[in-house]
N, C-alpha and C positions, 0 to 999 in steps of 0.2 A: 834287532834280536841278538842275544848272544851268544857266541860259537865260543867253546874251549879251544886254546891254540896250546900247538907243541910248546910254545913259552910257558904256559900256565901249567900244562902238562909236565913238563921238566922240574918246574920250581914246587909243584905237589910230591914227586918224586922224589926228591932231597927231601924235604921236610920229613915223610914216610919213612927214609933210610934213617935219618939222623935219629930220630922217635927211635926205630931199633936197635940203635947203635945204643942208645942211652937204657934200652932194656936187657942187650945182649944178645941177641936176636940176631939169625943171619935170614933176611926174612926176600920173597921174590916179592916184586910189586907190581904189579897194574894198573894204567889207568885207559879206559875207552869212552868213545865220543857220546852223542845221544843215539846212535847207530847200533851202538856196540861193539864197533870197529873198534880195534886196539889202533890206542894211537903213541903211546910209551911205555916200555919197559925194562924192568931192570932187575937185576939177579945178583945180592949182595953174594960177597965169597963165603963159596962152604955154604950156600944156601941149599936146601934138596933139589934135585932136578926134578922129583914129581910136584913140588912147589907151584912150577910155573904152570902147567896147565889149572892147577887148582886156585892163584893167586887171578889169573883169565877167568877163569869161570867164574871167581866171586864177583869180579869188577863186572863182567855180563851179567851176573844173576840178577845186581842189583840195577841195572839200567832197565834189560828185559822184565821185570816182575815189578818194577818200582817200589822197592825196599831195601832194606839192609837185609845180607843175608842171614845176618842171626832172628828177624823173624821167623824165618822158617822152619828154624831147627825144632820146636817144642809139637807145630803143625803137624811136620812130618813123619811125626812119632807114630808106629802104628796105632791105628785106633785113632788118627787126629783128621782133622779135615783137609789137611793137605797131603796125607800120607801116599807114596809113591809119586811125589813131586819131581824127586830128582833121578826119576826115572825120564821122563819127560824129554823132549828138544833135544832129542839124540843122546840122552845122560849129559845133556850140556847145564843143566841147573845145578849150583850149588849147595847146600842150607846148610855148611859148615859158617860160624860166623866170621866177617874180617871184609866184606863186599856191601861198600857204602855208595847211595849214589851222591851225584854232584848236583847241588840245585842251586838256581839264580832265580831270583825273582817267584820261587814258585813254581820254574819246571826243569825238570831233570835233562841237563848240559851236557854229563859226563857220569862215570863211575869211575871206582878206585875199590880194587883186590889186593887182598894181603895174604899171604902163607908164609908159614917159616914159625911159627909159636902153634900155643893154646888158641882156640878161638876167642875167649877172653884178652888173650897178647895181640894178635891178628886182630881184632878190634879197635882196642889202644893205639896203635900204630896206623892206622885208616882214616879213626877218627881226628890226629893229630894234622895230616892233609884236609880233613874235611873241617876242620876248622877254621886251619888258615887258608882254607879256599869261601869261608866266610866272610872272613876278617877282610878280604882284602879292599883297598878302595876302589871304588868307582873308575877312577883315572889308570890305576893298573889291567884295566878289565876290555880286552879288544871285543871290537863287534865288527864282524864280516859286512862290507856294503857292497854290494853287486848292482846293475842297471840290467834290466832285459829288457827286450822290445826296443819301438822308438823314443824319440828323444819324449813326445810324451805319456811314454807309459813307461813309470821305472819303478822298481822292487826293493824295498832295501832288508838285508836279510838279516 
């Protein structure tokens, strides 16, 4: 099974910076595990400091709700079916857009939050990570192996 490693996590993070370096952008970035645990971040210069809770909260919205957070934003509209969403998990949810998750194979690995633009720009720059965290090959891609128990009962994770 596949675990996102700080490796993978670092090299999504450059690709994310570089993306807003190439828009202009002084953007914060986030990326957290299938937990939601934060596991990288980073704060280009001259980014906002309220950035960074909001660039964490994207990359959780989208791991915790299993989506990008720009579905939520039209929802949460009043009058929509998801409206007072981001009131929710302590105001921990997002629906600003820029909060994509990470999938392998079909399940959500990791997430990636963006602040520092437009939600349209905080998008852009998310999904340039979430692409090349497509792209990548097989061989690039660690998977966690652990043994529990005895020698004949083992786990691989």
């Amino acid at each position: 099974m596949y675990k996102l490693t700080l490796t993978t996590a670092k090299k999504l993070l450059e690709i994310a910076e570089q993306r807003a370096r190439q828009m202009g952008l002084n953007s914060d970035i986030a990326i957290v595990d299938e937990g939601t645990n934060l596991m990288a971040f980073y704060r280009m210069d001259n980014a906002k400091i309220a950035g960074i809770d909001i660039a964490i909260g994207k990359a959780w919205t989208s791991v915790a709700l299993q989506m990008p957070t720009a579905n939520l934003a039209q929802s949460a509209l009043p009058g929509g079916a998801t409206f007072g969403i981001n009131t929710t998990n302590r105001g921990k949810v997002v629906i600003l857009g820029g909060g994509i998750p990470l999938v392998h194979e079909g399940r959500i690995v990791g997430g990636i939050g963006v602040s520092g633009g437009t939600s349209a720009q905080d998008i852009d720059v998310a999904n340039a990570a979430v692409q090349a965290f497509e792209n990548m090959r097989s061989n690039d891609i660690q998977y966690a192996n652990a043994r529990i128990g005895t020698v004949n009962q083992s786990f691989t994770y």
